[in-house]
C-alpha positions in Angstrom: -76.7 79.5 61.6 -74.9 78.1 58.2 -71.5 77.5 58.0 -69.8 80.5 56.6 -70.0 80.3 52.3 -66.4 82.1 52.1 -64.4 79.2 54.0 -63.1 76.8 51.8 -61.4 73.8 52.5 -58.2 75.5 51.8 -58.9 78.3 53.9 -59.7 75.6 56.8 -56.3 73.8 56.5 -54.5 77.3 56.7 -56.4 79.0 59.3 -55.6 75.8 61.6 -51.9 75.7 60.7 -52.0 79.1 62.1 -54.5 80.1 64.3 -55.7 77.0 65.8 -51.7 75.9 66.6 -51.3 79.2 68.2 -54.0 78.7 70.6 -52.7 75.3 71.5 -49.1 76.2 71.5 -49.9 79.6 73.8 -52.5 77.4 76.3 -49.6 75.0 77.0 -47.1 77.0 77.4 -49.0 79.2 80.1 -49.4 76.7 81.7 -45.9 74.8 81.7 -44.9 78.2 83.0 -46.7 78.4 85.6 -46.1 75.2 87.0 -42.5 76.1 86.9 -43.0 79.5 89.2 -42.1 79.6 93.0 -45.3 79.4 94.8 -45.7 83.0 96.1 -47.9 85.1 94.3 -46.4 87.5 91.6 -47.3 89.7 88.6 -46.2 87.1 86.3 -48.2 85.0 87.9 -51.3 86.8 87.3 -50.4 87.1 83.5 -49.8 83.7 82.5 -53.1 82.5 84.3 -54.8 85.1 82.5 -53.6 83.4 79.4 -54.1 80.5 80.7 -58.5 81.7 80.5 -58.0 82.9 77.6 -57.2 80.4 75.6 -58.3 77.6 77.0 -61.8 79.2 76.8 -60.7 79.4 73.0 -60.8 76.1 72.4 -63.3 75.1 74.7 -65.4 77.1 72.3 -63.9 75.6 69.5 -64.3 72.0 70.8 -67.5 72.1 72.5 -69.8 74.7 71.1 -72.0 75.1 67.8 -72.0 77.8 65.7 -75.5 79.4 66.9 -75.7 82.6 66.7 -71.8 83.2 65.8 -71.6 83.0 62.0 -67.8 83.6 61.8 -66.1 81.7 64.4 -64.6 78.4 64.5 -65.7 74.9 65.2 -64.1 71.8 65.6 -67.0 70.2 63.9 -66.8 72.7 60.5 -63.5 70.2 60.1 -65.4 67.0 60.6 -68.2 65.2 58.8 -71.2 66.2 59.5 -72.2 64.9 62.9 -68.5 63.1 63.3 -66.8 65.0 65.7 -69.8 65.8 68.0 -70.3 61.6 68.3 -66.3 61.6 68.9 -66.4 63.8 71.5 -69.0 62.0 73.7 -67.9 60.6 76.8 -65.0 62.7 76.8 -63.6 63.8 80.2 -64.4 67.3 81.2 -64.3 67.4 85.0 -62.1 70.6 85.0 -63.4 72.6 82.5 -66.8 72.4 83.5 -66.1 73.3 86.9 -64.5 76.3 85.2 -67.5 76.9 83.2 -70.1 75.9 85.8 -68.6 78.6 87.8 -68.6 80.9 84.9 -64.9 81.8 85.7 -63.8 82.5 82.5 -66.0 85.5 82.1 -66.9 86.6 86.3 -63.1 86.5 87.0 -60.7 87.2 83.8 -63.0 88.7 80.9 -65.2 90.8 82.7 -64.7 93.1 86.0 -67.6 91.7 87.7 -68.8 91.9 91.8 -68.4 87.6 91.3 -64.7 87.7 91.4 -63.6 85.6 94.2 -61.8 87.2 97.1 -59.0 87.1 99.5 -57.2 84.1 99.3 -57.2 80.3 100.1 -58.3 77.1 97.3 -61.4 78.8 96.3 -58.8 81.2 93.9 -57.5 78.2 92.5 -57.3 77.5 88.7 -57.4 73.8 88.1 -54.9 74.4 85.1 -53.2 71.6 84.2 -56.1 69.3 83.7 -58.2 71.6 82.2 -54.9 71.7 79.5 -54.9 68.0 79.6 -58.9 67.5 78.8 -58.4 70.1 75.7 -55.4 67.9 75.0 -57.2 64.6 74.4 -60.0 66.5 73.1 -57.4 67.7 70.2 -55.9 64.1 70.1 -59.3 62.7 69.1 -60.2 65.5 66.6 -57.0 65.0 64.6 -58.0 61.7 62.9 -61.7 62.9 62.8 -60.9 66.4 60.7 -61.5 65.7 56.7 -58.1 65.0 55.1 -58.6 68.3 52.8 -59.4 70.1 55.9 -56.2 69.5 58.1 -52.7 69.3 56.6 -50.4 66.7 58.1 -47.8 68.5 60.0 -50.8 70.0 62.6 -52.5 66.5 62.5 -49.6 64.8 63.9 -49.0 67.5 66.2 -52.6 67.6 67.8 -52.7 63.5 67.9 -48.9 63.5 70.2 -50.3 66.7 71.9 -51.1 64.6 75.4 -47.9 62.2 75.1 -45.9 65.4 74.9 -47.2 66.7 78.0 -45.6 63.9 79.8 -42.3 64.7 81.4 -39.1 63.0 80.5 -35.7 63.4 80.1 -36.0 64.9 76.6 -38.4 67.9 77.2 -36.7 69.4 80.5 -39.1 72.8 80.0 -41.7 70.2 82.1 -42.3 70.6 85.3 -41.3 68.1 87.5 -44.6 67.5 88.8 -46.9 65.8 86.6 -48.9 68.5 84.4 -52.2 67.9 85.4 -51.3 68.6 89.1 -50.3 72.6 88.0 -52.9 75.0 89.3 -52.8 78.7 89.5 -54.3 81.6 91.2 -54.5 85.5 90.9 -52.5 87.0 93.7 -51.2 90.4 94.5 -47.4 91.1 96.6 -47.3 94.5 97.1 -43.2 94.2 97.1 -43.5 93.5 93.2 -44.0 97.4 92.7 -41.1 98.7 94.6 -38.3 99.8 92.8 -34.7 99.3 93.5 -34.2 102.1 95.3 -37.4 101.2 97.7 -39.9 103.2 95.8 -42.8 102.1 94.1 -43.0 103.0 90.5 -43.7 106.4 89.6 -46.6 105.2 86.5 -46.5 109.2 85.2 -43.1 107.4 84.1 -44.4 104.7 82.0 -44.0 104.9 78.3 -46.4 103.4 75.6 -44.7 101.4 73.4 -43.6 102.1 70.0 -43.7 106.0 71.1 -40.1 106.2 71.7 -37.9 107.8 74.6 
């Protein structure tokens, strides 16, 4: 499949000073958050390691896949050289991820309502977050000097190539966990007491309101 005619170098620099730094930005920061929740299970929880998937199996994609059959998405290597950034990103360690992948968990247990989810409770629900976020890490901090210079503009290069030293904890970024990052895992869980309402209830959804339609 060709590389899509429309994209122009420009268009590459601007997409990835936008799109590509929101994937990044949102994938560490789900899961920074929850390394920093209690450990019972919660709502919250369940929505941040649902972010988590998502968009960590973003730039998976975007790291490790060709184009194919999918004409309009992204690529690491549509920034690169040809053939540059698939010889950089040989030998580079992917233990989590493609336990993640092997297991197809990004599409059986977040993207699709399948009869694979895993159930009940126990390690077998656990997301190996943290160093799945650290492998895409050092992925980005090898595909910063690698990306054409017309294709990249400074600011996100130099943010991609400190990515995994910012990941480190230390007395200046105290949203860290204390733990060290690549020790954060996660796992869907349900606490029935989450639904009650003050009063003891549970929430009455008839009273739920869609957003943006007012009270």
């Amino acid at each position: 499949m060709a590389f899509p005619k429309d994209i122009t170098p420009d268009r590459l620099r601007d997409w990835a000073e936008e799109h590509l730094m929101y994937e990044v930005t949102t994938l560490v920061y789900a899961t920074v958050e929850i390394g920093n929740l209690p450990d019972e299970p919660s709502a919250q929880e369940n929505v941040l390691l649902e972010s988590f998937a998502v968009h960590a199996r973003c730039l998976d994609h975007f790291l490790w896949r060709g184009r194919d059959r999918k004409e309009r998405d992204a690529f690491a290597a549509d920034f690169c050289a040809p053939g540059d950034w698939e010889r950089q990103r040989n030998g580079l360690v992917r233990s989590a991820l493609d336990e993640i992948e092997n297991g197809r968990r990004f599409g059986r247990e977040v993207m699709h309502l399948t009869y694979d989810r895993i159930d009940g409770y126990g390690d077998s629900k656990e997301w190996p977050c943290g160093e799945a976020t650290l492998e895409i890490a050092v992925a980005l901090e090898r595909f910063a000097p690698t990306a054409l210079p017309d294709r990249l503009d400074d600011e996100t290069r130099d943010f991609l190539a400190s990515l995994p030293a910012s990941l480190e904890p230390s007395k200046v970024n105290d949203s860290l966990p204390e733990r060290p990052i690549g020790l954060i895992v996660g796992a869907t869980g349900m606490d029935p007491r989450q639904f009650e309402g003050i009063a003891g209830g549970t929430i009455n959804v008839g009273d739920i309101r869609a957003g943006g339609q007012g009270s």
